[in-house]
NUMAR-856589 format. One record per residue: z, y, x of N, C-alpha, C in turn; residue number from 1. Coordinates in steps of 0.001 Angstrom, whole numbers, plus 500000, padded with zeros to 6 digits. Each point is the difference from the previous one (the first is absolute). Layout:
N
{{Z,Y,X},{Z,Y,X},{Z,Y,X},NUM}
...
END
This chain:
272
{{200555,262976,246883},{500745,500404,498802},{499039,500078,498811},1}
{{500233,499327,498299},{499346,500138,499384},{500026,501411,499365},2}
{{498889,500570,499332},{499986,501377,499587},{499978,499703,498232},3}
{{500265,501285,499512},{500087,499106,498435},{498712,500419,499559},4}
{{499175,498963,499291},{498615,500076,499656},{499412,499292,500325},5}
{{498790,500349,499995},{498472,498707,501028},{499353,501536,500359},6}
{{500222,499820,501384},{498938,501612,500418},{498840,499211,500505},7}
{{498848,500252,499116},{498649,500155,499686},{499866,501409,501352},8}
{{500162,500678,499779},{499313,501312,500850},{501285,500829,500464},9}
{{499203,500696,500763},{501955,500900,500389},{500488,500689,499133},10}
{{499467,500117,498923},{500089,501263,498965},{499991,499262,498779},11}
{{499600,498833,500076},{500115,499039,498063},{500613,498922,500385},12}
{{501176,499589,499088},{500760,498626,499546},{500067,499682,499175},13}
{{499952,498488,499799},{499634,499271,498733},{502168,499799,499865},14}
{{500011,500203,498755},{501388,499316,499816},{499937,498298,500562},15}
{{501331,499764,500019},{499954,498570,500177},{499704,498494,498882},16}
{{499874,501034,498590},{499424,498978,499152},{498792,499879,499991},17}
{{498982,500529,500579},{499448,500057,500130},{499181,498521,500492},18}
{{500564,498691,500157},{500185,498762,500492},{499426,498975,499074},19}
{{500179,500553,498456},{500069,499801,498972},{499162,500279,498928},20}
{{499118,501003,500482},{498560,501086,499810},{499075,499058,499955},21}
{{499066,500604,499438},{498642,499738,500094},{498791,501278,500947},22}
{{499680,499383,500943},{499173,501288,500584},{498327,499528,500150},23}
{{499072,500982,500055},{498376,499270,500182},{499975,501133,501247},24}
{{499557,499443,501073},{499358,501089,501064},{498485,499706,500304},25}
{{499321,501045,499861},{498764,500200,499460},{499129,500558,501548},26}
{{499107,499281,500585},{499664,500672,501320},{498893,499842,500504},27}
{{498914,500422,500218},{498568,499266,500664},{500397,499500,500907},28}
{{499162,498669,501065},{500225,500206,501274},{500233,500604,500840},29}
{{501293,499830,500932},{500305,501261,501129},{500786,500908,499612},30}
{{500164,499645,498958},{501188,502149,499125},{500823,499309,500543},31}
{{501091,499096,500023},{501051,500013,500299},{501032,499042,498916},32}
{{499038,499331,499186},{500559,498998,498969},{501628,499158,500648},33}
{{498949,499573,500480},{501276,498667,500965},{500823,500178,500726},34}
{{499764,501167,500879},{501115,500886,500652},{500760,500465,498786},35}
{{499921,500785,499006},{501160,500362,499298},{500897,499250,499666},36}
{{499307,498315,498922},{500510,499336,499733},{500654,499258,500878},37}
{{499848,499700,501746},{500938,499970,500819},{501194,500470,499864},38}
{{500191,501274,500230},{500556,501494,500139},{501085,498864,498843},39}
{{499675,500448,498987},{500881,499465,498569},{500638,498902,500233},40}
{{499458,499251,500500},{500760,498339,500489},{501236,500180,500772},41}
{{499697,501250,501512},{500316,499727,500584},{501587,500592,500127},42}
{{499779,501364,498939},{500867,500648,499153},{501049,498740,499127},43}
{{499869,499532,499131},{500114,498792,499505},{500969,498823,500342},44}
{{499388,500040,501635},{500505,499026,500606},{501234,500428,500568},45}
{{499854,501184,500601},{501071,500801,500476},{501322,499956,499216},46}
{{499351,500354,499045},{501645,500101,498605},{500236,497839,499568},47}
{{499732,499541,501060},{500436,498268,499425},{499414,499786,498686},48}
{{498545,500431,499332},{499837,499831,499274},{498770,498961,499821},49}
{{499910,498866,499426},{498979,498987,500027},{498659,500371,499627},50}
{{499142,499640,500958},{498708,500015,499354},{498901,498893,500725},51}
{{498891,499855,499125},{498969,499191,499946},{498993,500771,500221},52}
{{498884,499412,501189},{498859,500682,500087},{498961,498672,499855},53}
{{498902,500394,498931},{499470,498780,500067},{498209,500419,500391},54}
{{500199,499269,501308},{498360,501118,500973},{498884,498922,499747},55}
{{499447,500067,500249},{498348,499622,499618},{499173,500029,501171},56}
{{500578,501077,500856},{498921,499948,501012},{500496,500211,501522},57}
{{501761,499953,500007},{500484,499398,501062},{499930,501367,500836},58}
{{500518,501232,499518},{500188,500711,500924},{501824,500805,500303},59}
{{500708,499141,498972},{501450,500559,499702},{500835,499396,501103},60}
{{499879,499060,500277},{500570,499796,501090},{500811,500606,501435},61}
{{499134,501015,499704},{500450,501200,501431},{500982,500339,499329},62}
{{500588,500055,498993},{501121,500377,499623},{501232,499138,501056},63}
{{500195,498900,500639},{500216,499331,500690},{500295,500081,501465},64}
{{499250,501363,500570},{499519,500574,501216},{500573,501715,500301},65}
{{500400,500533,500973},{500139,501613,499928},{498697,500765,499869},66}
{{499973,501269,499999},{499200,500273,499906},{498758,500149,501191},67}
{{500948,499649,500873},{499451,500297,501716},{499398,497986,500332},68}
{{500417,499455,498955},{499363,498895,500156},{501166,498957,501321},69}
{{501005,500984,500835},{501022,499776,500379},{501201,498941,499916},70}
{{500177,499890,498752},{501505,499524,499826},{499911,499819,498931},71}
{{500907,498958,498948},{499865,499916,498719},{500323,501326,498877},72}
{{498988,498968,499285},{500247,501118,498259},{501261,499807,499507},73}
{{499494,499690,498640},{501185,499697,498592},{500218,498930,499844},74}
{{501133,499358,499847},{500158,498720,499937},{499095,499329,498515},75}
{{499536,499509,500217},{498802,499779,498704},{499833,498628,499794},76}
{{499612,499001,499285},{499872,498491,500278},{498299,500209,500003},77}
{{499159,499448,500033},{498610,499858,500202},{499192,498590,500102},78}
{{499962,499736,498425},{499265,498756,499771},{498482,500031,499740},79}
{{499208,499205,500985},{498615,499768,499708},{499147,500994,501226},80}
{{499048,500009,499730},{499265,501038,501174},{500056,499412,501467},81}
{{499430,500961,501134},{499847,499594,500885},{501091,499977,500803},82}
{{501170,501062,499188},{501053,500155,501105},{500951,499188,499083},83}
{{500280,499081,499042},{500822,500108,499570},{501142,499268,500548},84}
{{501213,499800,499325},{500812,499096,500435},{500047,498751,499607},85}
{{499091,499692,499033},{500031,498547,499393},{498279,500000,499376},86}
{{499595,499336,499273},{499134,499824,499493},{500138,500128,498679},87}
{{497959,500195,499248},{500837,500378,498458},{499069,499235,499647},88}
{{500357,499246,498687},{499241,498943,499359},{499925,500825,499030},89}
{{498073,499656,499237},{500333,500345,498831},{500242,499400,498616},90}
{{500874,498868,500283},{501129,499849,498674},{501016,500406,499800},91}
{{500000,500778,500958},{501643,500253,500437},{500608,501718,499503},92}
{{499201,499595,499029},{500423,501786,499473},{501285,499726,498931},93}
{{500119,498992,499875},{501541,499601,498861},{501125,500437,500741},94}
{{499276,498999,501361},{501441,499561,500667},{500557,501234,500872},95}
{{499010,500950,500287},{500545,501314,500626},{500524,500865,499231},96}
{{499277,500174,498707},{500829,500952,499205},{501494,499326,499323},97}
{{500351,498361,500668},{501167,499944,499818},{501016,500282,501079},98}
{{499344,499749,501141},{500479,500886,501305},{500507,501435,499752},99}
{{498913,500654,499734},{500402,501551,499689},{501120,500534,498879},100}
{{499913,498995,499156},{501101,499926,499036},{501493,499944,500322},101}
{{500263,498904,500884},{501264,499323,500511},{500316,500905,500817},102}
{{499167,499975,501306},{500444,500482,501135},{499705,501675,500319},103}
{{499451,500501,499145},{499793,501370,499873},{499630,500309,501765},104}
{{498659,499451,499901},{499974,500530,501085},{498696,500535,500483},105}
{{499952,500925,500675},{498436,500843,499918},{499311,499593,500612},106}
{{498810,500222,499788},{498662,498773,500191},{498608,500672,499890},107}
{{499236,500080,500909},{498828,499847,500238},{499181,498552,499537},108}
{{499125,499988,498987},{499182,498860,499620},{498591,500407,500409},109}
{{499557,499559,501381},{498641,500278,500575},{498908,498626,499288},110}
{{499255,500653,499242},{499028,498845,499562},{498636,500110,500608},111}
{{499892,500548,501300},{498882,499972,500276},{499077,499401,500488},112}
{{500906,498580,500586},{498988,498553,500210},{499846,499143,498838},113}
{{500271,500699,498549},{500109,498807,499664},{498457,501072,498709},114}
{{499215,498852,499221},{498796,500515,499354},{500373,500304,498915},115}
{{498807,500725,499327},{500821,500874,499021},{500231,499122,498702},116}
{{499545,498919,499729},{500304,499347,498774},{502083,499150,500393},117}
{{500224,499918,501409},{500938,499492,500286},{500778,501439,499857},118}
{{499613,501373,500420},{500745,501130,500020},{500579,500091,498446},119}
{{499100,499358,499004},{500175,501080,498825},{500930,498343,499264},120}
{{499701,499216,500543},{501108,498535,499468},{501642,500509,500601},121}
{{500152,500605,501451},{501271,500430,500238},{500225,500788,499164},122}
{{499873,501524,499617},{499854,500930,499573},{500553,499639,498879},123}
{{499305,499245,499082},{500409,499512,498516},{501473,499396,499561},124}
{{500096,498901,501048},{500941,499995,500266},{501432,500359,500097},125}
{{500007,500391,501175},{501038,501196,500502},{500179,500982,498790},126}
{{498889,500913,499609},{500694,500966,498906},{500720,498796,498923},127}
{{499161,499201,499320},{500838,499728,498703},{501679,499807,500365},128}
{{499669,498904,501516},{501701,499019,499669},{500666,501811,500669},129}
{{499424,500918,500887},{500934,501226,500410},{500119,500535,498341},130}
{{499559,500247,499514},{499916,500792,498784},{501300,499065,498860},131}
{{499743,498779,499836},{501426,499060,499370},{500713,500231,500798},132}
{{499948,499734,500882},{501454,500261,501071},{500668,500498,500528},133}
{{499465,501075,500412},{500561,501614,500104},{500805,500602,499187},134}
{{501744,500435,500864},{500427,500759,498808},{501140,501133,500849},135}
{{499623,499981,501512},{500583,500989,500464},{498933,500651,500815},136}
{{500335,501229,500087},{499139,501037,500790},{499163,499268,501099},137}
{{499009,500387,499900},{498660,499776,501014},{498757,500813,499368},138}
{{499255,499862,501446},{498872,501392,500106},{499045,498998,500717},139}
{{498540,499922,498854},{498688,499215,500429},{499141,500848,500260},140}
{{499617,499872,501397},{498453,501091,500093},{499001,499020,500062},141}
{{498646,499954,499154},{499073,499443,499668},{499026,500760,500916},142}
{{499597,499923,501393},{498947,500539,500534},{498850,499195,499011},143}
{{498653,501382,500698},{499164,499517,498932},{499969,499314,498854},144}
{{500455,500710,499212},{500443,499835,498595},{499297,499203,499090},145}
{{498716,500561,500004},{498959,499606,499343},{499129,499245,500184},146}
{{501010,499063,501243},{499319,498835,500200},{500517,498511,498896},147}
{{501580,500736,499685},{500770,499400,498441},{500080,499775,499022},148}
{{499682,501607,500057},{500007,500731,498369},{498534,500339,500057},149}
{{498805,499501,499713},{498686,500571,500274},{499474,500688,498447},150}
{{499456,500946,499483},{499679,500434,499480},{498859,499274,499394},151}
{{499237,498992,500175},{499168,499216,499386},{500078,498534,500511},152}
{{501202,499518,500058},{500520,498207,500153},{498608,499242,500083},153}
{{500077,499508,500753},{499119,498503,499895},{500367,499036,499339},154}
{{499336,499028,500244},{500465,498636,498801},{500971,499274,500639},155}
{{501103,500084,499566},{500974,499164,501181},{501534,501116,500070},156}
{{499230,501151,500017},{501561,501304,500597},{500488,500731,498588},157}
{{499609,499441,499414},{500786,500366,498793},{501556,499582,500182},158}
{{499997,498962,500203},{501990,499722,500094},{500193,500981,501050},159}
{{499682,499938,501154},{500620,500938,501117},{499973,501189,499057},160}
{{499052,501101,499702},{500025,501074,499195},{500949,499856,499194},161}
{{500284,499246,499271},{500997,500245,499041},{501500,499814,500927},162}
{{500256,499560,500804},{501499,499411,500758},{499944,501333,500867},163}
{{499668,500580,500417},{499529,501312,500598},{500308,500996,498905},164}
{{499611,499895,499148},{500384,500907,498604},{501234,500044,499845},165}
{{500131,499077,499681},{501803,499663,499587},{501316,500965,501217},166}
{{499269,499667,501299},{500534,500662,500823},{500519,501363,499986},167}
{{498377,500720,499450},{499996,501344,500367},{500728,500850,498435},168}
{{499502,499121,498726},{500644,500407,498743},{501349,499576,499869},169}
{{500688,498952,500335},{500927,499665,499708},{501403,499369,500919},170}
{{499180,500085,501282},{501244,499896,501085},{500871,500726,500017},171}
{{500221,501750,499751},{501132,500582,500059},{500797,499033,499520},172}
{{500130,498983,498727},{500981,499549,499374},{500715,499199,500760},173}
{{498680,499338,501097},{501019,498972,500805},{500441,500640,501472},174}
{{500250,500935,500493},{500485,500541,500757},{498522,500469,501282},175}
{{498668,499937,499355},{498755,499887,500850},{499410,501319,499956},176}
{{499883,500979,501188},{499020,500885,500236},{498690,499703,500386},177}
{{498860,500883,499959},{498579,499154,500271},{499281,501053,500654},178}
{{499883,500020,501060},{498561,500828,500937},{498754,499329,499916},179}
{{499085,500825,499584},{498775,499148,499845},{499276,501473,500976},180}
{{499099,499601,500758},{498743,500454,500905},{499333,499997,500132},181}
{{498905,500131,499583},{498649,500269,499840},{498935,500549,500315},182}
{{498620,500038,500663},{499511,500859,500549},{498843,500664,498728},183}
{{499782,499871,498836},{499590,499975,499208},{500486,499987,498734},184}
{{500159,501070,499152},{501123,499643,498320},{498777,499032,499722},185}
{{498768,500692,499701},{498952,499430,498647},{500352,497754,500737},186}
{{500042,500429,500735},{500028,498043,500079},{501392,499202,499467},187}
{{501319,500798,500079},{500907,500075,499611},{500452,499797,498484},188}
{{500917,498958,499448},{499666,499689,497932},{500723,501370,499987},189}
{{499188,500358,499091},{500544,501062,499076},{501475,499948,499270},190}
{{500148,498584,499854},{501191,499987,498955},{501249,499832,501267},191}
{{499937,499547,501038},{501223,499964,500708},{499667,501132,500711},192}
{{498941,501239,499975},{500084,501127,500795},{500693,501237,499539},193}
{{499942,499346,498050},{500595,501391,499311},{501641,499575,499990},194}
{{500588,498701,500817},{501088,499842,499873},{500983,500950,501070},195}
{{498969,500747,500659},{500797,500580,501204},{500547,500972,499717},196}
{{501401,500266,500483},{500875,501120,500137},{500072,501149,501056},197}
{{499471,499314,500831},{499618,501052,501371},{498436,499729,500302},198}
{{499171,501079,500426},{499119,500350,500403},{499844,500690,501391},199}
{{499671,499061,500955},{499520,500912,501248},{498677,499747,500805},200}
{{499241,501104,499438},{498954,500484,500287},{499417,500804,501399},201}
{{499509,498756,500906},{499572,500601,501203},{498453,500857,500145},202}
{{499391,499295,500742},{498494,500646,499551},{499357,498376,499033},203}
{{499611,500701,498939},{499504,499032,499403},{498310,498865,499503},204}
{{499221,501571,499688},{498667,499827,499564},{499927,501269,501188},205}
{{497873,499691,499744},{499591,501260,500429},{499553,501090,499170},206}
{{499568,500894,501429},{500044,501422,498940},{498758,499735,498420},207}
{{499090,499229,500490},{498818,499773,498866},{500356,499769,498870},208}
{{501526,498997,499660},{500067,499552,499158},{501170,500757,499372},209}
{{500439,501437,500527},{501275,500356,499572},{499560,500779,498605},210}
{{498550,500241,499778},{499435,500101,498468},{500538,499346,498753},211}
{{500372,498828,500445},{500173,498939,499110},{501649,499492,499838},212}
{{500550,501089,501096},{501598,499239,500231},{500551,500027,498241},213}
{{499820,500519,499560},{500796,499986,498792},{499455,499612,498239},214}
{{500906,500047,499535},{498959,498762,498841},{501122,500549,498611},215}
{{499443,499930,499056},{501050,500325,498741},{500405,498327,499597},216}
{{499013,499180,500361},{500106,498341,499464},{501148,500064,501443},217}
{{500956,500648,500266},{500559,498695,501679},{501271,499601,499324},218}
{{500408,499537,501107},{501489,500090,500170},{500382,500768,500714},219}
{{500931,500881,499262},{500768,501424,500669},{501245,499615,500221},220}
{{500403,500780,501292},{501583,499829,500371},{500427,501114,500320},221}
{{500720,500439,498977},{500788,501486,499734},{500950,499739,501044},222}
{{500153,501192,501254},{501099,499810,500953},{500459,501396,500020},223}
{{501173,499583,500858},{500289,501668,500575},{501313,499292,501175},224}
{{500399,500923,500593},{501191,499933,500870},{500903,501020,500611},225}
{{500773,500159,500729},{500776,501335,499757},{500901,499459,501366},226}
{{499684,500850,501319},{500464,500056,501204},{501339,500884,499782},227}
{{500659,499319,500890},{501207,500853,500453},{499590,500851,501237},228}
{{501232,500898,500348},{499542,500778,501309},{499853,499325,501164},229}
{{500528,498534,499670},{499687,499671,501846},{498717,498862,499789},230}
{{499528,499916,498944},{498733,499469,499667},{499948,498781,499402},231}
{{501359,499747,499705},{500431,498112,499763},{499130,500250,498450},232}
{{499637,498915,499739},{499266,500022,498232},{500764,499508,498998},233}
{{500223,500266,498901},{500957,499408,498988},{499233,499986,499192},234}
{{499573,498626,499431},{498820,499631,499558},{500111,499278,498199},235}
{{499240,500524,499252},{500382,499493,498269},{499861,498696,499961},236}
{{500320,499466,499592},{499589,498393,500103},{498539,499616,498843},237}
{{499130,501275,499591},{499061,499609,499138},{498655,500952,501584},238}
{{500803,499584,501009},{499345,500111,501335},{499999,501647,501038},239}
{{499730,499747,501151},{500496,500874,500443},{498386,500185,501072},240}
{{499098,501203,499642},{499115,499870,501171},{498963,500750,500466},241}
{{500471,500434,501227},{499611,500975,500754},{498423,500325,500285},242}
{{499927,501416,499626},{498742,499747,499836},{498680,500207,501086},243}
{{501243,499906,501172},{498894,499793,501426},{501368,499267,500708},244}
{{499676,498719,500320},{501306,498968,500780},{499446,500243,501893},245}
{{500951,500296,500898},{499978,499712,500924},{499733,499007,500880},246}
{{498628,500261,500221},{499027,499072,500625},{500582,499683,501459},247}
{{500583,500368,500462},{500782,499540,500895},{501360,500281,500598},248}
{{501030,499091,500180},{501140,499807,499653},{500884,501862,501053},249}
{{500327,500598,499076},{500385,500930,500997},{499492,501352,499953},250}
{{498889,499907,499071},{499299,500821,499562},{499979,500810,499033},251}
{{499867,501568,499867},{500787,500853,498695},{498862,500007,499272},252}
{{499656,498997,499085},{499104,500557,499232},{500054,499456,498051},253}
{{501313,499540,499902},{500372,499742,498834},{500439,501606,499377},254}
{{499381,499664,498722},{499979,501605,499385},{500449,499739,498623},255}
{{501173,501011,499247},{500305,499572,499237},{498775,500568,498463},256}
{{500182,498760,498864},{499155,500144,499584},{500511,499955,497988},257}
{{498992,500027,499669},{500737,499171,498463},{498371,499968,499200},258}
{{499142,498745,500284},{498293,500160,500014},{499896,498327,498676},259}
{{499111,500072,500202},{499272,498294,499516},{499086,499385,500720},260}
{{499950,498760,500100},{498964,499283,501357},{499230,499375,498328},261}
{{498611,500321,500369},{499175,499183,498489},{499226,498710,501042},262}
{{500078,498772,499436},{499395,499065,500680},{499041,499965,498555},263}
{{498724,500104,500634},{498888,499646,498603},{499657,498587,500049},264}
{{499350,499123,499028},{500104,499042,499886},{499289,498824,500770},265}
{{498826,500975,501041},{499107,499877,500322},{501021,499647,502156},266}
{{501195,500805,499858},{501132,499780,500495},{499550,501078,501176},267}
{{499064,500827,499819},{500287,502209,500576},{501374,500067,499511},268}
{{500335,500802,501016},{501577,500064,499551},{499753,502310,500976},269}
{{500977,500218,499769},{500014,501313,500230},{501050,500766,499636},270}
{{500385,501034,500292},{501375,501129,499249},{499100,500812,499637},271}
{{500723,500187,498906},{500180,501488,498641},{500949,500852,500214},272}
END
């Protein structure tokens, strides 16, 4: 039976527009990045709602599998990678994001056999013709984010950076939400990081550098949020975000808050 929301934790739900959002989940190795953004998919998927995962390093797949490794997952399509169901070329970032267009149908894009100058030719791709073409609800999670949107482009990723941009600034219009993941803000562009509406902050930096988390030069994201009694979240749409997220699914440790996350430019990020 579907429940109304996306339950994130037993105690926090994302409304269901939430599809449509922009979110950055922020995590060192091991916090629990990819598991959440699972969690969200899988939420997502539950309510028949489309989404795109576009992996890099070929570990989404288990989405596919139970958890006991048993019996199948989510019905998912799974192009490219070691498990996939087809193969992924990388010219072929037009022709999938016309797939995803037509047939609305949710998709795993594993690019992890393919090199990174071919990763970032799909990539380019896919966002622009998804970004023209898109005009009903769908939800893109960009694992490793900032392998896209990089905070200091090379000679060459400037178009991807910018088609990636477009995504995260201006997809609401075409019916496009955007998860971006990251294990690192400072590597992350600044300009598609201050586009985010949600903030979830696992463990991020270390303690050495929490001197520096905050900056008067950043980008600030004024939040707050406001739980009901059975914990569901009803969230502003100028973002909604908790200022300790449940590191694991099930877990009471979302607390209600109304704070600022300062990412300095240097990309220390921290709460005030």
């Amino acid at each position: 039976m579907k429940r109304d929301g996306l339950h994130i934790a037993a105690d926090f739900a994302l409304p269901l527009e939430a599809i449509t959002e922009t979110f950055s989940l922020l995590a060192k190795r091991g916090a629990g990045k990819t598991y959440t953004a699972m969690v969200m998919v899988e939420e997502m998927l539950a309510h028949a709602m489309p989404v795109v995962v576009v992996d890099p390093v070929g570990v989404w797949w288990g989405l596919r599998t139970s958890a006991d490794g048993k019996s199948a997952g989510l019905p998912i399509t799974i192009l490219g990678g070691d498990h996939g169901d087809l193969p992924l070329e990388p010219a072929a970032g037009g022709v999938i994001a016309d797939l995803v267009v037509e047939e609305h149908l949710p998709m795993i894009l594993d690019l992890s056999l393919l090199r990174k100058g071919e990763q970032d030719k799909f990539v380019t791709d896919f966002a622009e013709r998804l970004f023209h073409r898109s005009r009903d609800p769908l939800h893109l999670v960009h694992d490793v984010a900032d392998a896209w949107a990089p905070q200091r482009p090379m000679k060459g990723q400037e178009r991807m950076l910018g088609a990636v941009e477009d995504l995260v600034r201006r997809g609401r219009a075409h019916g496009l939400g955007v998860t971006l993941v990251t294990q690192r803000a400072a590597v992350l562009n600044k300009n598609v990081l201050t586009q985010t509406e949600v903030l979830i902050a696992l463990r991020t930096i270390p303690a050495a550098n929490a001197a520096g988390a905050t900056c008067s030069a950043s980008a600030r994201f004024s939040v707050s949020s406001t739980w009901s009694s059975t914990g569901a979240a009803s969230a502003r749409r100028s973002g909604c975000v908790p200022k300790r997220f449940a590191n694991e699914r099930g877990s009471n440790s979302v607390a209600t808050s109304s704070c600022a996350f300062d990412i300095a430019l240097d990309g220390t990020a921290g709460w005030r």
